[in-house]
C-alpha positions as CSV (number, residue, x, y, z in Angstrom):
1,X,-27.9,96.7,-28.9
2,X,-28.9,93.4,-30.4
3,X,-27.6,91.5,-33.0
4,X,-29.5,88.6,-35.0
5,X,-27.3,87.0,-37.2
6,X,-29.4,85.6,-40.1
7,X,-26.3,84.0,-42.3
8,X,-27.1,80.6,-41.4
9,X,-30.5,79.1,-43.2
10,X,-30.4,75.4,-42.7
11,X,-29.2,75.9,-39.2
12,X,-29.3,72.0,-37.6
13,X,-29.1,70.4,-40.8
14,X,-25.5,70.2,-40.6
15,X,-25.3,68.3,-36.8
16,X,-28.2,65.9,-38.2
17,X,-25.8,65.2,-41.1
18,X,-23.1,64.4,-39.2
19,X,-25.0,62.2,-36.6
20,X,-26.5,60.4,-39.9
21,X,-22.5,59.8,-41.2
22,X,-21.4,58.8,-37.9
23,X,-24.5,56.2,-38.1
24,X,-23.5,54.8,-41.2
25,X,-20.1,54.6,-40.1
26,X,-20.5,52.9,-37.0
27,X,-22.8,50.1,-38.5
28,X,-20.2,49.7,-41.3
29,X,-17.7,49.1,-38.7
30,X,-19.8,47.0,-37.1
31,X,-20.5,44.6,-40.1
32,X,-17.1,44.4,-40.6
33,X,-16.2,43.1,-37.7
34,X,-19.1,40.8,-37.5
35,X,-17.3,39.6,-41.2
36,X,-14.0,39.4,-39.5
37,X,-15.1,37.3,-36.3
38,X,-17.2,34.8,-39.3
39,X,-14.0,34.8,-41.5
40,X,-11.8,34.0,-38.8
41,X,-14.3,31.0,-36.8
42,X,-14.5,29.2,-39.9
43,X,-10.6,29.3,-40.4
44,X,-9.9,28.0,-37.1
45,X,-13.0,25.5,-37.4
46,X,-11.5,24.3,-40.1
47,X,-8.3,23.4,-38.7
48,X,-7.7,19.9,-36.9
49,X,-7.6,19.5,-33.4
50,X,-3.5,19.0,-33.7
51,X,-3.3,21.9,-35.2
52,X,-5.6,24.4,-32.8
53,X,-2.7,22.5,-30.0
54,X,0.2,23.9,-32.3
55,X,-1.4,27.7,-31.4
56,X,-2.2,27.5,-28.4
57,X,-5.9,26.4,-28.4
58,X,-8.6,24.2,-28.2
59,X,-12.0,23.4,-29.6
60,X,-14.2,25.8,-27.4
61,X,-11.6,28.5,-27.5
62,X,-12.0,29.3,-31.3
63,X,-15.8,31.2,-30.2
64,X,-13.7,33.7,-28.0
65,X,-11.1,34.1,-29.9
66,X,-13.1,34.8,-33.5
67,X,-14.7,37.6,-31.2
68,X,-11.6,38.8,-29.5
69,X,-10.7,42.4,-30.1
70,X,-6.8,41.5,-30.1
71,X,-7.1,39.9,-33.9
72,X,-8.6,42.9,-35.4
């Protein structure tokens, strides 16, 4: 015998929802790092060369590190 279940009205609504959150949430997350990587280049841009040498870097460095996933 066959069974039709017919409890469920908006069936795919709920998957489209989700895939609509997870959207928002990954472009949040990705304007927040964008943020992050700004914040931190200007920091370091800011700093003098004497100082970058104190930590470790130099000029060119402060690109890859502002976009390095090990500060965030």
């Amino acid at each position: 015998m066959a069974a039709f279940d017919t409890s469920r009205t908006t069936y795919g609504v709920a998957s489209f929802a989700n895939r609509a959150c997870a959207f928002v949430a990954d472009m949040t997350n990705r304007v927040r790092g964008w943020n992050g990587a700004r914040i931190t280049s200007k920091a370091l841009a800011g700093l003098t060369d004497r100082e970058l040498a104190d930590i470790g870097l130099e000029r060119g460095d402060i690109d890859s590190v502002a976009r390095s996933a090990l500060i965030r």
